[in-house]
Structure formats: structure tokens, C-alpha cells
C-alpha positions, 0 to 999 in steps of 0.5 A: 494349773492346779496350783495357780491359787496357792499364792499367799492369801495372808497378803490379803489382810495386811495394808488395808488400815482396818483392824480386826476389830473394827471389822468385827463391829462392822459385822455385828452392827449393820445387819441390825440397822438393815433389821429396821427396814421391809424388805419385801419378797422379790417377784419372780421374774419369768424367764421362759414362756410355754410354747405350742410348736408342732414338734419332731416325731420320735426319730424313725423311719426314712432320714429326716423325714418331715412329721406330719404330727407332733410328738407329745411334750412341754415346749418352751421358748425365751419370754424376751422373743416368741420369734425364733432369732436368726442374725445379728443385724440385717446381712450378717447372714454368716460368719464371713458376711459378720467378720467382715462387717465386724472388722469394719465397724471396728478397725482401729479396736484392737482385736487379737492379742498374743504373748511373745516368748521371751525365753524358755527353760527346763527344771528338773523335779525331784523324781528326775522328771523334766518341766518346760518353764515359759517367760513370756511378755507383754500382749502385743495386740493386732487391730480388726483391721490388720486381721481382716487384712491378714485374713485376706492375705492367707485366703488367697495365698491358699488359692495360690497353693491350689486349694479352694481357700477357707472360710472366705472362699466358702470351704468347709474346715474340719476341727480334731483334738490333737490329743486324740490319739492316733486312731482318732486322727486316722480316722477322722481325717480320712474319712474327711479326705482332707487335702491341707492340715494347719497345725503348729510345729510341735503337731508335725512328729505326730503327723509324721509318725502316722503318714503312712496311713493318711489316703488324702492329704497332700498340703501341710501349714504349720505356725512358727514356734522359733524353732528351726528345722520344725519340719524335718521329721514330716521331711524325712517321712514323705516326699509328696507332701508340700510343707509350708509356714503360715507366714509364707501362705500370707506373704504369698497371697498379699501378692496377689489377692484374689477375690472372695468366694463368700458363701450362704448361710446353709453351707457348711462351715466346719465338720467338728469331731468331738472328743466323745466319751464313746468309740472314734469320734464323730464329725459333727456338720456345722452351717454358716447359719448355725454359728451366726444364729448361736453368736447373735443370741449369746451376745444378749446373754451378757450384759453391757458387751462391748469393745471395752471388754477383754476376753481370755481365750484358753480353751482350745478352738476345736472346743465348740464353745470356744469356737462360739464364745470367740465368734461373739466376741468378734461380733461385739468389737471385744479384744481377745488376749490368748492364752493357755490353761498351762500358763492361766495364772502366775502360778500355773505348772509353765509360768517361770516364777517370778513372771506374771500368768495370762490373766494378770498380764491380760487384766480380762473382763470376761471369760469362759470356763468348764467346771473342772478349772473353776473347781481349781480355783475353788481348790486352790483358794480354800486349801490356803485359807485353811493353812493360814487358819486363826484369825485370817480364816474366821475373816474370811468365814465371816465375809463369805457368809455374809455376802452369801447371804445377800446372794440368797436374798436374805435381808440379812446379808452384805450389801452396799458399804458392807459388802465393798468393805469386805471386797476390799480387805478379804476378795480383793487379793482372791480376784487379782488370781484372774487380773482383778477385772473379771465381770462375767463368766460363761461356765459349760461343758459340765454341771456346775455344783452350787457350792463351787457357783457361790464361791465363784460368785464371791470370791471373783465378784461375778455372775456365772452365766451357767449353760447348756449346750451340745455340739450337735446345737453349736454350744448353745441351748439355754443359758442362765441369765446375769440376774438369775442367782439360782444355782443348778438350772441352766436358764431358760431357752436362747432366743434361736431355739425351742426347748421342748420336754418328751417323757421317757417312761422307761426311766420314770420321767414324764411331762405329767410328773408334779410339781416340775414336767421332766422328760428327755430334752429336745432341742429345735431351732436355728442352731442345730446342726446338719447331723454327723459327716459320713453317718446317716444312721446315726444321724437318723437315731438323733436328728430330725425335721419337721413339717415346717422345716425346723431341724430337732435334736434329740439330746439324750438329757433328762431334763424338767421345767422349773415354773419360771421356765429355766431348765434344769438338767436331772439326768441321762438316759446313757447313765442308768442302770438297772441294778439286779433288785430292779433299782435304777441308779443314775451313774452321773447323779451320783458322780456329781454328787460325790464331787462335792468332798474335798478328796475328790478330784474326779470319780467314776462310778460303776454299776454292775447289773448282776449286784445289788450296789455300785462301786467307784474309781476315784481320783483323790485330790493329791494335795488333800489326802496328802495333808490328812496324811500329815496331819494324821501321822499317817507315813508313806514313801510315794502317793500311789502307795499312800493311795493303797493305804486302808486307812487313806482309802477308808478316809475318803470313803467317809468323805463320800458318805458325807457327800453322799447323804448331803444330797439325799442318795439313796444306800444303793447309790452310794459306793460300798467299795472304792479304789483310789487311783495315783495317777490322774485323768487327762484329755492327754491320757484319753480317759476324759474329753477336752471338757474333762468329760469322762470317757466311761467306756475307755475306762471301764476298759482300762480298769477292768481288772480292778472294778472286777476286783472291788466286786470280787 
């Protein structure tokens, strides 16, 4: 998908009837007219409010014992409701009572749309390596009403088949990363004693190959792909296992539909297992309550939601905030257009040229992004604007800075006129990369960098509503609001929880600090989680209640309180280490501090207690250093021996200076050595999580000889 913005951007400044000139003068003169008028100070809106809540003692002592005392801190709750929400409306107590409901209030809305497979074929590269091309047709779309219907049907088939049914029959469903690993999967299905999987065909081979060390399961569902004989190899390797496809569940419950068994909102909807960057996974207890009470808040985040909104659903839904994102969809009668980030765009590493992406084909309003795909399009974007150089690139230089300025609330900037003409000849083409109607976009999993945030906000002509989240909160804690343009803040608490600040004084953050209170980030309200399945030593370590009842979370963020009472997120306990002359470095401050240069398309830093620095793994951007190398008559056979270059590695290492000393870091933290790593970082090669997240100790692991090396 890395390539899906390289499409020609020179198209965006023919046919518009607007010559350069007249561009220019435009530019020259508005801002004087504007110059006439006062434009006063913009007051500061408050967006959370200082609460008194009793707390959470540190976590200790028996599990989950009420406290009898709150633990010292700076709490603050939303300004729009000192009440904590639970629901939506009256009733829709869980994600049952909601869906049913939903489907409904709006049965003949359509609802879940997906591509058909026209063809596929397989083009060999250069290297001898083969790739899966995909055409893929028109959205063919399901009402409410037919998936409620559908939903009933697969429920009782279940109930049919001898197992106790899924969400509408009140049985826990448990969520695993296909790309895992096998451990992982072992594991985690295990200890879970899972007796029916659902997976697609293409998951079967994987199953098969570690039968033979699953205790529980005895039930397979997969989904049709239009290839035949999809299960043979689970065939071939157990014969105690019943296979089933998805259609015949339905067609056998449509039969013979058996009551719903719905359940409560403290019962246990999903075991989620994170893909964390640490050891096997954990599994994460999700209630009914959770989901419901994360759904009914995040709806109030965007703006004007509603059944004329069309969501694209790419992130896999064993990520929890596309499990909560699709949950807040069904709730406000929106369509959800499947997709993949393979086949995003027309230009994605699937889409057979010539064919049209998800997004063009969906034309979706909305959507939800981890930073790592917005970096893309940052990526793709300014590389082809720098390619096309000359007067193109002054333009857009010109409208970017422009329109900057209006976000950053200079009287200067582009607005009104101004700013549709420059949406019209420079953005309008840049926005049709994602369908050309998107208003509103959720950014999780990962801090966002303000440039990338900007860029974004221009280039697409949309609010990023940038949030913070865990899986132990069900994706939601706060989320910065549509009106709020401030870029590295996270917002202020949703309406569902307490956001409350404990010093940490080990690491020099404390509630007392001036002129914002930091501390660990402590998360409580309706939307936390039950603690992790099957652990209760760590859910000691993390979780607790207090004497009201309310569960906490101790999320291991550092954290501080701007004025108007958003969070920002400054740190991470796990992250620090104390070098051998007593400094302390922050290794993801670092990191993404470093991700700002061009080069880099992603970085690990690494600090060894014994030395007095720190040195980096780092990724390069393929596409970037190979132009430099270009451009600087720089030769070389294949990218892993330009990577090996002194001269490249030198390159980067200048970028990283750059980046480095933009954001302030002090000599200690900027790496003294790196090494550029070929190959990249995928969830496939477990070396980052589903969220691209990195895996810090499978890489340490993994790299150890060459982190010797640079400390060598």
C-alpha cells in the first residue's frame, strides 16, 4: 500500500481554466484585504474539567480489593458531563439489545457492504517473486434488516451444530491475530478451550499444521473464498473435527430458528489477545457493558453521525478499535464498505491496475487510521510532489502554507474563497486518493506527529479526531475533538471515564510539576475491562476497584494535564532507561522524535545501561535513499548492499541529526551509531504488532549480534 499516492499529481493542476498567474495575484492580495479586519483572540474553550473522585489505591494487596483511600492525583472528567455515560439510549444495555434495536430503527438503510472477486492473477517481479493481483467489483451492499436476519440464522445454526451460540445466545467470542504465530495461537486457544473456530479458508493450512497441539477445539467454520477443496488439509490431518462453511451454518439455522439467550451487560463478550510487544499474548475480558458504554460516547465525538455516513472498514476486527469503531457505526445507522489495506487505493500492492481501490470505489466519509498508514499517505504525496518539482511544487508550497496558516489561527491564512480555490486547483486531486469525500478521521494505536496531522488536515480537508486508548479500556480513554486544532494532545477524557494523574517519582513526573501536573495516566470508569483471562497475577499488577465499585487501570503512560484539560501523552515507564552516567532516556520519545525525517520508515532505539549513549536500528524508506542514491551518483547492485554503504548509513544519520535537534533531545539522546536494516518490520514478520507497534524484545532478540556490534 506503500505506493497507492504515487498516482500523477501533475493532473491536479491541468483543467481547472486558472492560470498560474492569476493564482499568484490571488495569493498576493487577499491576505491584504484580510489585513483590514480585527481578528480577535480565539478564547480557549475547556474541554475538561477538574474532578474529585475517591481513586484507586496503588495496585497491591488481595486482587481487586476495594480502597478504602484514594491514591494522591489530578483527575479530570469531560466538561460536557460530570456523569459518567453508560448507554446510548434507554435499553441498549449491550451490543445485542443495540444491534437489534439498530437493525430496526434502520432496516431498509444498507448496512454491510463487500466487493465480489471479479478475477485474480499473479505477476512475476523482476527478482522472480510472484504477486496476487485482485479485480474486484462494485459494492454489493446487505440492509440492517438482512444482517439481522442473517445474524439469527447463523445463531441458531450454531445451536444446531451443539454449540451454545454466539453473541445473541450470550457465549464469549475470543479474538487472535492470524499472524501471530503458531505459539501465540497455541496458546492462546488453549488456554481459552475453545471448541468452535471461524476463520477463512486461507487459515486452514495454519490450523492443520498445529492440530496436533490444540486440547480443546472440535468444530471448524470457515468463509467461502471461491476456491474448492479449501478444507482438505484440515481433512487430511484429524478426523475428529467437524468442517463446516459459514453459508451452511445460516441455511441450517434459517430452518430452524431458536430463541435468543440475550445476555446482561456485565457478561463477557469477547477475550481479546493483543498482539503486545512483550512474551505470548494476553487475553484481555471485554463485557458487554464495555463496548456499549465506548460506543455511546465515541458517537458524541463526531460530528453530525449518521446514516448518510459510509465507513471504510480495513483494520482487522481482532483490533479493538475496529472493533469499537464498527460498533459505533452500527449504532448511528451508518454503511460499512469492507475493505483491506492491500487493496486501500488504486494503486495498492493487490489492486490490478487499471482497477479502481476500495476507497475510490466506496467514496467513504469516514474512517479510522493507525499512524503508520497516514505516514504512507504523507509518504507517497510529498515524494511526487518533489518529483514534479517547478511550478507545480511552488503551488502547492504556496496553498499548503497558506491554508496552514488558517489552521494555526493566523489572520493571515486561507479562508473563505481563498481556501476553496486553492482545494479546488491543488487538494482536489490529492483527496480523490481516498474517494474524495472523506469528513472525519479517528487516528489510534500510536502517536501521531503534528506534521503528518497537518498534512492530513490539508491535504484530505479533514479533522483527525487523534485518540488514546488501550485494549484493557476497550480503544477508548480520550479523544481529541472535531473543533480542537491543536496537534499532540489526545483531548480530554470521553464521557465513560475519569482521567486521573499519580506522580511517578522514580522517573521525575509528578502532579505538583509546573506549568502542566504529569504523572502516570490512570484510566476509570465504565469502560475498563474485567482484567486478563486466566491471570490474576497480572491483573493484580494493573487493575483495581474502588470503594464505590468503579474498576481502574493502570495504564503505564506518563501523561500531563494541559489547562483546557486535554491529555497529552509524554512518556512510558516501560521505555526508560537509565544510562551508566545517571541520565535517563525515554526510548519511544526518541523514536518518535527520529520518525520525522524523510529516511525513516520506522526505528528502534536502543539503550545499554553499561554506556554513556544509545544507538538505532532503523529502517530506511526504500523509495527515499534510493533517490538520494540516484541523485548522488551513489551505485549499488540491490538495497540491502546500498544499506551497507557508509556513505548512505552517514546520510541518514545526518537526517536523524536533523530530526533530533528539531525536537530538542539532548547529545545523550540522539543515536552515536546506527545501522540500516533491508528488510522491513511487518505484523507478518512479528517484529511490530497489528498496530505496527514495536515488538522491542523480539527485536532486541532478533538483532542482537548487530546491537553488539554498534556498541562494539
Amino acid at each position: 500500500m506503500e505506493n497507492f499516492a504515487s498516482s500523477d499529481y501533475s493532473s491536479a493542476l491541468k483543467s481547472h481554466g486558472v492560470s498560474g498567474i492569476t493564482v499568484a495575484v490571488v495569493a498576493a492580495l487577499l491576505p491584504l484585504l484580510v489585513s483590514v479586519i480585527l481578528v480577535g483572540k480565539r478564547k480557549v474553550k475547556q474541554r475538561g474539567v477538574p474532578v474529585q473522585v475517591s481513586g484507586a489505591t496503588a495496585p497491591t494487596g488481595p486482587p481487586l480489593a476495594p480502597s478504602l483511600s484514594g491514591e494522591a492525583g489530578v483527575a479530570m472528567c469531560n466538561a460536557r458531563s460530570a456523569e459518567l455515560i453508560e448507554v446510548p439510549w434507554e435499553g441498549a444495555t449491550t451490543l445485542a439489545a443495540l444491534f437489534e434495536q439498530s437493525c430496526k430503527k434502520h432496516s431498509r438503510q444498507r448496512f454491510l457492504g463487500t466487493r465480489k472477486l471479479i478475477s485474480r492473477e499473479f505477476v512475476m517481479a523482476s527478482d522472480g517473486r510472484k504477486f496476487e493481483k485482485l479485480h474486484l467489483g462494485e459494492y454489493e451492499w446487505e440492509t440492517y434488516g438482512e444482517a439481522f436476519d442473517r445474524a439469527c440464522n447463523f445463531a441458531s445454526g450454531l445451536i444446531k451444530l451443539g454449540h451454545d451460540g454466539c453473541f445473541r445466545q450470550n457465549i464469549p467470542v475470543v479474538t487472535i491475530y492470524a499472524s501471530l504465530g503458531e505459539d501465540a495461537l497455541i496458546h492462546s486457544l488453549n488456554e481459552t478451550e475453545v471448541s468452535t473456530l471461524i476463520c477463512d479458508s486461507k487459515q486452514l493450512k495454519k490450523l492443520a499444521a498445529i492440530s496436533s497441539s490444540l486440547a480443546s477445539k472440535r468444530r471448524v467454520i470457515y468463509f467461502e473464498d471461491g476456491e474448492t477443496g479449501a478444507d482438505s488439509n484440515l481433512s487430511t490431518n484429524t478426523s475428529t473435527w467437524t468442517v463446516t462453511t459459514f453459508a451452511e451454518v445460516e441455511e441450517l439455522g434459517k430452518k430452524s430458528l431458536v430463541p435468543p439467550r440475550l445476555p446482561v451487560s456485565d457478561d463477557v463478550t469477547v477475550v481479546m489477545y493483543t498482539s503486545g510487544s512483550t512474551g505470548l499474548p494476553k487475553g484481555v475480558v471485554i463485557t458487554r457493558g464495555n463496548l456499549v458504554a465506548t460506543s455511546a460516547v465515541v458517537m458524541t465525538v463526531i460530528p453530525k453521525l449518521g446514516r448518510n455516513d459510509v465507513y471504510l472498514a480495513y483494520l482487522p476486527l481482532a483490533h479493538v478499535l475496529e472493533l469499537a469503531a464498527e460498533s459505533i457505526m452500527l449504532s448511528a445507522g451508518c454503511a460499512i464498505g469492507y475493505g483491506s489495506a492491500l487493496t486501500l487505493t488504486d494503486t495498492s500492492n493487490k489492486i490490478k491496475k487499471g482497477t479502481k481501490g476500495d476507497a475510490s470505489e466506496l467514496k467513504p466519509t469516514l474512517m479510522v487510521a493507525v499512524p503508520a498508514i497516514l505516514d504512507r499517505v504523507w509518504d507517497g504525496v510529498s515524494t511526487k510532489i518533489v518529483e514534479k518539482g517547478g511550478f507545480a511544487k511552488k503551488l502547492f508550497n504556496v496553498g499548503y502554507k497558506r491554508c496552514l496558516a488558517a489552521i494555526e489561527e493566523s489572520w493571515l491564512g486561507a479562508r473563505g474563497v481563498e481556501k476553496l480555490l486553492w482545494d479546488a486547483i491543488v487538494f482536489k486531486r490529492i483527496r480523490s486518493i481516498l474517494g474524495g469525500n472523506i469528513r472525519f478521521i479517528l487516528c489510534g494505536g500510536a502517536p501521531l506527529s503534528g506534521d503528518r496531522q497537518r498534512f492530513i488536515n490539508i491535504c484530505l480537508g479533514a479533522p483527525i479526531a487523534q485518540g488514546y486508548g488501550l485494549t484493557e479500556t476497550c480503544a477508548g480513554t480520550a479523544f481529541t475533538e472535531w473543533d480542537d486544532t491543536s496537534v499532540g494532545r489526545v483531548g480530554p477524557p470521553l464521557c465513560c471515564y475519569y482521567i486521573k494523574l499519580v506522580s511517578w517519582e522514580e522517573g521525575g513526573y509528578t502532579t505538583s510539576d509546573k506549568p502542566m501536573p504529569r504523572g502516570e495516566v490512570v484510566v476509570g470508569g465504565f469502560s475498563v475491562t474485567a482484567g486478563y483471562f486466566n491471570n490474576d497475577t497480572k491483573t493484580k499488577e494493573v487493575y483495581e476497584v474502588d470503594e464505590r465499585g468503579m474498576r481502574w487501570f493502570y495504564t503505564g503512560d506518563i501523561g500531563q494535564f494541559h489547562p483546557d484539560g486535554c491529555l497529552e501523552i509524554i512518556d512510558r515507564k516501560k521505555d526508560i532507561v537509565k544510562l551508566q552516567h545517571g541520565e535517563y532516556i525515554s526510548l519511544s520519545k526518541v523514536e518518535a522524535a527520529l520518525m520525522t525525517s524523510n529516511y525513516i520508515d520506522n526505528v528502534m532505539v536502543y539503550a545499554d545501561p553499561f554506556h554513556n549513549y544509545c544507538v538505532a536500528l532503523v529502517v530506511p524508506s526504500h523509495q527515499v535513499l534510493a533517490k538520494w542514491a540516484k541523485e548522488s551518483g551513489t551505485t549499488y547492485g540491490d538495497f540491502p548492499e546500498l544499506c551497507d554503504k557508509v556513505e548512505a548509513v552517514k546520510e541518514v544519520q545526518q537526517s536523524l541529526l536533523k530530526a533530533a535537534k528539531a525536537a530538542k533531545l539532548d547529545k545523550f539522546e540522539i543515536p552515536a551509531k546506527i545501522e540500516l536494516m533491508s528488510d522491513p518490520w511487518t505484523p507478518e514478520s512479528r517484529l511490530v504488532t497489528a498496530a505496527f507497534k514495536l515488538k522491542r524484545e523480539k527485536l532486541k532478540a532478533k538483532f542482537k549480534d548487530e546491537l553488539q556490534k554498534l556498541y562494539a
